[in-house]
Phi, psi and omega in degrees: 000148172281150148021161150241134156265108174265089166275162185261016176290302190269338201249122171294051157010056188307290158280120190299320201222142126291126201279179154240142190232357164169141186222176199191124165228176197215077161233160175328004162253337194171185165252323223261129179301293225272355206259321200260333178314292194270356168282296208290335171285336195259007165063042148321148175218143158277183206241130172307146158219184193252163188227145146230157211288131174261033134233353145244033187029007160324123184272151155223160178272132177198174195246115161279156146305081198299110195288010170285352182269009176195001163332295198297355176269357168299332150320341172280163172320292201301308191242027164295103155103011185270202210226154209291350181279319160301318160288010183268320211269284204277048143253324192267334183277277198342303187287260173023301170290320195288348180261317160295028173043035168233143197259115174277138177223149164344298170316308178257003160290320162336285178299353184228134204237149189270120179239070178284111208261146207182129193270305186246290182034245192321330188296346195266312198298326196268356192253344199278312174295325171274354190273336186283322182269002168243352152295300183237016168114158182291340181269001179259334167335123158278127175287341153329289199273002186275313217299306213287014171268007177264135189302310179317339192295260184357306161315295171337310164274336149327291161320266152026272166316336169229034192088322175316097193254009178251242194299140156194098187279158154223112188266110210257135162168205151296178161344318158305326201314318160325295190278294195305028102311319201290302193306278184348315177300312197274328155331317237242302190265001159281297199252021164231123183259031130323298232260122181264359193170145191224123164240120176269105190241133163263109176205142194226130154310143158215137169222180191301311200289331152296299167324295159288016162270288179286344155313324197282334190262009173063038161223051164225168185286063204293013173249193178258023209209159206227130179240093218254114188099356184280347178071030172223060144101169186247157165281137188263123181243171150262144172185196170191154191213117182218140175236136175247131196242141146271160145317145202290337184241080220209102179290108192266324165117210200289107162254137173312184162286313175261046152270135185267027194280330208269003185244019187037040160336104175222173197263095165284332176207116166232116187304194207251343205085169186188108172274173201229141193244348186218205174242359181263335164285350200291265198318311172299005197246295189282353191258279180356297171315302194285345172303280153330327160298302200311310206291310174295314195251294148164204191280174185248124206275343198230122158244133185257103171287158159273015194273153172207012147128013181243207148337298197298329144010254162002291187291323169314319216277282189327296177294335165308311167286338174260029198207290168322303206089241190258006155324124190299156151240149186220114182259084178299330184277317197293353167277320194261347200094183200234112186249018170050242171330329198244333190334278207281348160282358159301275174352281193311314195300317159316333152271341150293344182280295179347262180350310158323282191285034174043039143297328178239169140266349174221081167301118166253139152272136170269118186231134154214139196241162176335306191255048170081021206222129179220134187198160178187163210226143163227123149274162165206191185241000000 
Protein backbone atom coordinates (compact mmCIF):
# COMPACT_ATOMS: atom_id res chain seq x y z
CA UNK A 1 0.00 0.00 0.00
CA UNK A 2 1.24 3.80 -0.53
CA UNK A 3 1.77 6.18 1.74
CA UNK A 4 -1.30 7.39 3.94
CA UNK A 5 -1.03 11.36 4.08
CA UNK A 6 -1.73 12.04 7.62
CA UNK A 7 -1.63 15.74 7.58
CA UNK A 8 -1.41 17.38 11.30
CA UNK A 9 -3.30 19.95 9.69
CA UNK A 10 -6.44 17.48 9.25
CA UNK A 11 -5.13 15.01 12.50
CA UNK A 12 -6.05 16.46 16.20
CA UNK A 13 -2.47 16.36 17.92
CA UNK A 14 -3.41 14.31 20.71
CA UNK A 15 0.33 13.46 21.25
CA UNK A 16 3.07 15.90 21.17
CA UNK A 17 5.88 13.33 20.74
CA UNK A 18 6.89 10.07 20.11
CA UNK A 19 9.07 7.67 22.46
CA UNK A 20 11.34 4.99 21.08
CA UNK A 21 10.87 1.83 22.74
CA UNK A 22 13.36 0.08 20.66
CA UNK A 23 15.48 -0.12 17.40
CA UNK A 24 17.63 -2.43 15.42
CA UNK A 25 19.93 -2.22 12.54
CA UNK A 26 21.83 -4.18 9.80
CA UNK A 27 24.94 -2.45 8.52
CA UNK A 28 28.12 -2.95 6.69
CA UNK A 29 29.86 -2.61 9.74
CA UNK A 30 27.92 -5.05 12.07
CA UNK A 31 24.12 -5.71 13.72
CA UNK A 32 24.98 -5.47 17.31
CA UNK A 33 23.95 -1.50 18.32
CA UNK A 34 26.53 -0.62 20.87
CA UNK A 35 29.55 -2.88 19.05
CA UNK A 36 28.82 -1.01 15.49
CA UNK A 37 28.14 2.02 17.56
CA UNK A 38 32.00 2.25 19.11
CA UNK A 39 33.31 1.19 15.50
CA UNK A 40 31.98 3.66 14.03
CA UNK A 41 33.16 6.14 17.32
CA UNK A 42 36.49 4.69 16.71
CA UNK A 43 36.56 6.32 13.04
CA UNK A 44 36.26 2.81 11.71
CA UNK A 45 34.86 2.80 7.81
CA UNK A 46 33.57 -0.11 5.85
CA UNK A 47 35.05 -1.80 3.39
CA UNK A 48 34.06 -1.45 -0.59
CA UNK A 49 34.22 -4.11 -3.05
CA UNK A 50 33.17 -3.90 -6.77
CA UNK A 51 30.10 -4.49 -8.68
CA UNK A 52 29.93 -4.90 -12.62
CA UNK A 53 27.63 -3.75 -15.22
CA UNK A 54 26.86 -6.92 -16.54
CA UNK A 55 26.83 -5.85 -20.06
CA UNK A 56 29.60 -3.44 -20.36
CA UNK A 57 31.55 -5.26 -17.68
CA UNK A 58 32.06 -1.44 -16.37
CA UNK A 59 33.05 -1.89 -12.39
CA UNK A 60 31.83 0.37 -9.69
CA UNK A 61 32.47 0.50 -5.87
CA UNK A 62 29.87 0.05 -3.13
CA UNK A 63 29.27 -1.06 0.26
CA UNK A 64 28.00 -4.43 1.09
CA UNK A 65 26.21 -5.95 3.87
CA UNK A 66 27.99 -9.31 5.10
CA UNK A 67 25.83 -11.97 4.49
CA UNK A 68 26.22 -13.82 7.41
CA UNK A 69 24.36 -11.04 9.11
CA UNK A 70 21.13 -12.23 7.70
CA UNK A 71 21.77 -16.03 6.24
CA UNK A 72 19.95 -17.40 9.18
CA UNK A 73 16.22 -15.97 8.19
CA UNK A 74 16.55 -18.07 4.84
CA UNK A 75 15.50 -20.26 6.72
CA UNK A 76 12.22 -19.07 7.99
CA UNK A 77 8.96 -20.32 5.79
CA UNK A 78 7.88 -17.07 5.47
CA UNK A 79 11.20 -15.59 3.68
CA UNK A 80 12.54 -18.56 1.90
CA UNK A 81 13.49 -17.59 -1.49
CA UNK A 82 12.62 -13.74 -1.20
CA UNK A 83 14.72 -11.12 -1.75
CA UNK A 84 18.29 -9.47 0.19
CA UNK A 85 16.15 -6.41 0.82
CA UNK A 86 13.39 -8.37 2.57
CA UNK A 87 15.76 -10.19 4.73
CA UNK A 88 17.39 -6.73 5.30
CA UNK A 89 13.87 -5.20 6.70
CA UNK A 90 12.89 -8.24 8.78
CA UNK A 91 16.60 -8.89 10.22
CA UNK A 92 16.52 -5.00 11.24
CA UNK A 93 12.32 -5.08 12.47
CA UNK A 94 13.32 -8.37 14.28
CA UNK A 95 16.44 -7.03 16.09
CA UNK A 96 14.12 -3.69 16.68
CA UNK A 97 11.35 -5.62 18.79
CA UNK A 98 13.93 -7.79 20.65
CA UNK A 99 15.47 -4.81 21.83
CA UNK A 100 12.13 -3.20 23.09
CA UNK A 101 11.67 -6.81 24.84
CA UNK A 102 8.42 -7.75 22.67
CA UNK A 103 7.18 -10.89 22.18
CA UNK A 104 4.44 -10.50 19.27
CA UNK A 105 1.18 -12.00 20.03
CA UNK A 106 -1.94 -12.03 18.21
CA UNK A 107 -3.41 -9.38 20.15
CA UNK A 108 -1.00 -6.92 19.90
CA UNK A 109 -0.08 -7.73 16.11
CA UNK A 110 -3.91 -6.04 15.95
CA UNK A 111 -2.55 -3.51 17.42
CA UNK A 112 0.72 -2.39 15.47
CA UNK A 113 1.17 -1.22 12.42
CA UNK A 114 4.14 -1.61 9.50
CA UNK A 115 5.72 1.72 7.94
CA UNK A 116 8.42 1.06 5.53
CA UNK A 117 10.67 3.50 3.80
CA UNK A 118 12.35 2.68 0.49
CA UNK A 119 14.43 4.27 -2.10
CA UNK A 120 15.27 1.59 -5.07
CA UNK A 121 14.22 -1.73 -3.69
CA UNK A 122 11.95 -3.08 -6.49
CA UNK A 123 13.58 -1.41 -9.69
CA UNK A 124 16.70 -4.01 -9.03
CA UNK A 125 14.06 -6.84 -8.96
CA UNK A 126 12.18 -5.41 -12.10
CA UNK A 127 15.19 -5.24 -13.80
CA UNK A 128 16.80 -8.55 -12.71
CA UNK A 129 13.04 -10.39 -14.04
CA UNK A 130 12.89 -8.72 -17.35
CA UNK A 131 17.18 -9.22 -18.06
CA UNK A 132 16.11 -13.08 -17.71
CA UNK A 133 13.44 -12.65 -20.63
CA UNK A 134 15.03 -11.09 -22.44
CA UNK A 135 18.31 -13.04 -22.20
CA UNK A 136 16.13 -16.49 -22.51
CA UNK A 137 12.93 -16.14 -23.42
CA UNK A 138 9.42 -15.32 -21.01
CA UNK A 139 9.39 -19.13 -19.79
CA UNK A 140 12.77 -18.50 -18.21
CA UNK A 141 11.56 -15.62 -15.97
CA UNK A 142 10.99 -16.54 -12.33
CA UNK A 143 7.59 -16.31 -11.00
CA UNK A 144 9.60 -16.30 -7.72
CA UNK A 145 11.31 -12.74 -8.55
CA UNK A 146 8.20 -10.98 -10.09
CA UNK A 147 6.39 -10.57 -6.34
CA UNK A 148 9.89 -8.71 -5.42
CA UNK A 149 9.56 -6.14 -8.38
CA UNK A 150 6.54 -4.06 -6.21
CA UNK A 151 8.13 -1.28 -3.83
CA UNK A 152 5.74 -2.84 -1.00
CA UNK A 153 7.40 -6.56 -0.89
CA UNK A 154 9.38 -5.99 2.09
CA UNK A 155 6.80 -4.63 4.05
CA UNK A 156 4.94 -7.46 3.34
CA UNK A 157 7.07 -9.68 4.43
CA UNK A 158 7.65 -8.09 7.57
CA UNK A 159 4.03 -8.12 8.17
CA UNK A 160 3.71 -11.40 7.35
CA UNK A 161 6.56 -12.56 9.37
CA UNK A 162 4.96 -10.93 12.77
CA UNK A 163 1.33 -11.52 12.03
CA UNK A 164 0.29 -8.07 10.98
CA UNK A 165 -2.85 -8.30 8.75
CA UNK A 166 -3.70 -4.61 9.34
CA UNK A 167 -2.00 -1.00 8.41
CA UNK A 168 1.39 -1.58 6.51
CA UNK A 169 2.20 1.81 4.54
CA UNK A 170 5.21 1.63 2.32
CA UNK A 171 6.73 5.23 1.69
CA UNK A 172 9.40 5.34 -1.97
CA UNK A 173 11.52 8.46 -1.99
CA UNK A 174 14.93 9.72 -1.35
CA UNK A 175 17.33 9.84 1.11
CA UNK A 176 15.10 11.47 3.02
CA UNK A 177 12.42 9.08 3.15
CA UNK A 178 13.34 7.40 6.85
CA UNK A 179 12.04 10.70 8.47
CA UNK A 180 8.72 11.39 6.58
CA UNK A 181 8.02 7.48 7.52
CA UNK A 182 8.99 8.58 11.14
CA UNK A 183 6.25 11.43 10.91
CA UNK A 184 3.86 9.31 9.22
CA UNK A 185 4.18 6.91 12.64
CA UNK A 186 3.76 9.79 14.79
CA UNK A 187 0.80 11.13 12.82
CA UNK A 188 -0.33 7.54 12.67
CA UNK A 189 -0.25 7.00 16.71
CA UNK A 190 -2.20 10.64 17.33
CA UNK A 191 -4.74 9.55 15.20
CA UNK A 192 -6.02 6.44 15.76
CA UNK A 193 -5.91 4.71 18.99
CA UNK A 194 -6.43 1.16 17.49
CA UNK A 195 -2.75 1.52 16.65
CA UNK A 196 -0.64 0.89 20.09
CA UNK A 197 3.32 0.92 18.48
CA UNK A 198 4.60 1.53 14.82
CA UNK A 199 7.71 -0.42 13.55
CA UNK A 200 9.48 2.07 10.97
CA UNK A 201 11.71 -0.05 9.08
CA UNK A 202 14.40 1.59 6.06
CA UNK A 203 16.07 -0.68 3.74
CA UNK A 204 18.21 -0.51 0.80
CA UNK A 205 19.67 -3.27 -1.84
CA UNK A 206 22.63 -2.35 -4.26
CA UNK A 207 22.90 -3.97 -7.79
CA UNK A 208 24.78 -2.66 -10.63
CA UNK A 209 22.22 -1.03 -12.47
CA UNK A 210 21.94 1.51 -9.30
CA UNK A 211 25.14 1.92 -9.45
CA UNK A 212 25.43 2.97 -13.01
CA UNK A 213 22.31 5.23 -12.87
CA UNK A 214 24.10 7.63 -10.39
CA UNK A 215 27.52 6.86 -11.84
CA UNK A 216 25.42 8.64 -15.19
CA UNK A 217 24.31 11.32 -12.74
CA UNK A 218 27.91 11.95 -11.58
CA UNK A 219 27.12 11.42 -7.86
CA UNK A 220 28.86 8.31 -7.00
CA UNK A 221 32.52 7.86 -6.46
CA UNK A 222 35.13 6.33 -9.19
CA UNK A 223 37.73 6.17 -5.95
CA UNK A 224 36.70 3.03 -2.73
CA UNK A 225 36.28 5.66 -0.54
CA UNK A 226 33.38 8.42 0.71
CA UNK A 227 35.53 11.95 1.13
CA UNK A 228 33.35 14.21 2.67
CA UNK A 229 33.35 18.40 1.34
CA UNK A 230 35.16 16.82 -1.36
CA UNK A 231 32.38 17.07 -3.63
CA UNK A 232 33.41 13.77 -5.74
CA UNK A 233 30.97 11.48 -4.99
CA UNK A 234 29.34 8.93 -2.78
CA UNK A 235 29.69 5.14 -2.37
CA UNK A 236 25.60 3.57 -2.82
CA UNK A 237 25.64 1.03 0.48
CA UNK A 238 23.36 -1.87 2.02
CA UNK A 239 21.63 -1.70 5.05
CA UNK A 240 18.77 -1.54 7.06
CA UNK A 241 17.31 0.37 10.09
CA UNK A 242 14.04 -0.02 12.49
CA UNK A 243 12.76 1.68 15.05
CA UNK A 244 9.71 0.82 17.15
CA UNK A 245 8.04 3.80 18.11
CA UNK A 246 5.23 4.44 20.82
CA UNK A 247 3.29 7.53 22.49
CA UNK A 248 5.34 9.48 24.34
CA UNK A 249 2.78 8.64 27.54
CA UNK A 250 2.60 5.42 26.42
CA UNK A 251 2.89 3.26 29.82
CA UNK A 252 5.64 1.04 29.01
CA UNK A 253 6.03 -1.33 31.80
CA UNK A 254 9.34 -3.75 32.91
CA UNK A 255 12.73 -2.19 30.37
CA UNK A 256 15.22 -4.74 29.48
CA UNK A 257 18.65 -4.06 30.03
CA UNK A 258 19.45 -2.60 26.30
CA UNK A 259 15.66 -0.77 26.39
CA UNK A 260 16.05 2.44 25.17
CA UNK A 261 12.40 2.75 27.01
CA UNK A 262 14.47 3.29 30.60
CA UNK A 263 16.10 6.34 29.22
CA UNK A 264 12.61 7.60 27.57
CA UNK A 265 14.07 8.94 23.99
CA UNK A 266 11.84 10.82 22.57
CA UNK A 267 10.77 12.69 19.39
CA UNK A 268 10.56 16.37 20.02
CA UNK A 269 10.19 17.60 16.98
CA UNK A 270 9.94 15.67 13.17
CA UNK A 271 9.89 18.33 10.50
CA UNK A 272 7.28 18.08 7.87
CA UNK A 273 10.35 18.37 4.96
CA UNK A 274 10.58 21.39 2.52
CA UNK A 275 11.11 20.48 -1.13
CA UNK A 276 13.62 21.69 -3.41
CA UNK A 277 13.20 21.87 -7.58
CA UNK A 278 17.19 22.06 -8.02
CA UNK A 279 20.39 21.91 -6.77
CA UNK A 280 20.35 26.08 -6.28
CA UNK A 281 17.45 25.65 -3.68
CA UNK A 282 18.77 22.53 -2.12
CA UNK A 283 20.43 25.07 0.78
CA UNK A 284 17.87 27.41 1.09
CA UNK A 285 15.46 24.28 1.35
CA UNK A 286 17.77 22.50 4.45
CA UNK A 287 18.76 25.80 6.38
CA UNK A 288 14.90 26.06 6.29
CA UNK A 289 14.83 22.81 7.93
CA UNK A 290 17.60 23.67 10.76
CA UNK A 291 16.06 27.10 11.16
CA UNK A 292 13.11 25.65 12.01
CA UNK A 293 13.82 23.18 14.51
CA UNK A 294 16.39 25.52 16.45
CA UNK A 295 13.68 28.20 16.65
CA UNK A 296 10.99 25.48 18.29
CA UNK A 297 13.15 23.29 20.11
CA UNK A 298 16.38 25.09 20.32
CA UNK A 299 20.18 24.45 19.15
CA UNK A 300 21.41 20.88 19.24
CA UNK A 301 24.44 19.69 20.81
CA UNK A 302 25.07 16.65 18.14
CA UNK A 303 23.79 16.91 14.45
CA UNK A 304 23.90 13.19 12.78
CA UNK A 305 24.74 14.80 9.03
CA UNK A 306 23.53 13.21 5.50
CA UNK A 307 26.92 14.41 3.92
CA UNK A 308 28.42 11.73 1.49
CA UNK A 309 30.73 13.27 -0.41
CA UNK A 310 28.84 14.95 -2.61
CA UNK A 311 26.74 18.52 -3.06
CA UNK A 312 25.23 18.32 -0.38
CA UNK A 313 27.90 18.65 2.05
CA UNK A 314 28.60 21.81 1.60
CA UNK A 315 25.34 23.22 1.88
CA UNK A 316 24.48 21.03 4.97
CA UNK A 317 27.37 22.20 6.74
CA UNK A 318 26.47 25.86 6.10
CA UNK A 319 23.14 25.38 7.19
CA UNK A 320 24.35 23.59 10.70
CA UNK A 321 26.66 26.04 11.56
CA UNK A 322 24.50 28.89 11.12
CA UNK A 323 21.75 27.43 13.13
CA UNK A 324 23.89 24.89 15.59
CA UNK A 325 26.77 26.88 16.55
CA UNK A 326 29.08 24.66 18.33
CA UNK A 327 27.52 21.98 17.88
CA UNK A 328 29.64 18.42 17.38
CA UNK A 329 28.69 16.50 13.52
CA UNK A 330 29.05 13.10 13.31
CA UNK A 331 29.32 12.11 9.29
CA UNK A 332 27.65 8.82 9.60
CA UNK A 333 27.73 8.01 5.92
CA UNK A 334 31.40 8.49 5.48
CA UNK A 335 31.38 4.92 7.93
CA UNK A 336 28.54 3.24 6.59
CA UNK A 337 28.07 4.42 2.95
CA UNK A 338 25.05 6.20 1.19
CA UNK A 339 22.11 3.88 1.78
CA UNK A 340 19.39 5.58 0.42
CA UNK A 341 16.01 4.33 1.77
CA UNK A 342 17.48 3.20 5.45
CA UNK A 343 20.28 6.34 5.34
CA UNK A 344 18.23 8.90 7.77
CA UNK A 345 16.55 5.88 10.32
CA UNK A 346 20.85 4.61 10.42
CA UNK A 347 21.06 8.27 11.26
CA UNK A 348 18.26 8.34 13.58
CA UNK A 349 19.29 5.42 15.41
CA UNK A 350 22.97 7.34 15.52
CA UNK A 351 21.61 9.75 17.46
CA UNK A 352 19.69 7.82 19.64
CA UNK A 353 22.95 5.80 20.65
CA UNK A 354 24.52 9.24 21.27
CA UNK A 355 21.81 9.91 23.68
CA UNK A 356 22.00 6.80 25.47
CA UNK A 357 25.21 6.93 26.07
CA UNK A 358 24.89 10.46 27.51
CA UNK A 359 26.95 12.21 24.93
CA UNK A 360 24.47 14.38 24.01
CA UNK A 361 21.44 16.21 25.86
CA UNK A 362 19.33 17.08 22.25
CA UNK A 363 20.74 14.99 19.35
CA UNK A 364 19.30 16.23 15.59
CA UNK A 365 19.18 14.20 12.29
CA UNK A 366 19.84 16.42 9.35
CA UNK A 367 18.86 15.00 6.10
CA UNK A 368 19.04 16.45 2.42
CA UNK A 369 18.44 14.09 -0.22
CA UNK A 370 18.98 13.69 -3.88
CA UNK A 371 15.40 13.94 -5.24
CA UNK A 372 14.63 17.07 -3.68
CA UNK A 373 13.51 16.67 -0.37
CA UNK A 374 15.20 18.25 2.65
CA UNK A 375 14.25 17.15 6.36
CA UNK A 376 15.36 16.42 9.95
CA UNK A 377 14.35 15.20 13.43
CA UNK A 378 15.48 16.43 16.92
CA UNK A 379 15.61 13.85 19.46
CA UNK A 380 16.32 14.04 23.02
CA UNK A 381 16.62 11.87 26.58
Amino acid sequence: MSAANFSTTQVAQKFAVAKIRGMGWVTPLGADLEETWQRVARGERAEPREIENLHTKRKHFFIPVPPKLTEALGRNPRLRRSSVISYLAAAAGLSALENAGIKMTPELAERTAVIFAISSGGVIYTRKFYDQIARQGASAASPMLFPETVYNAPASHLAALLGINGASYTLVGDASVGIAALKCAEQLLAASTDVQQCVVVGAEEVDWILCEAYRKWRLVSAKPCIEINSNRGTLLAEGAAALVLTRADAEIGAAGENNLAARDIVFKKIHDGVPFFNRAQAGAAIEKVHRELAAEIGASDLIVASANGTFIDALETAAITSTHHDAKICHLKAHLGEALGASALLQTICAALALRNGEARSAAVSVLGFSQQASGAVLSA
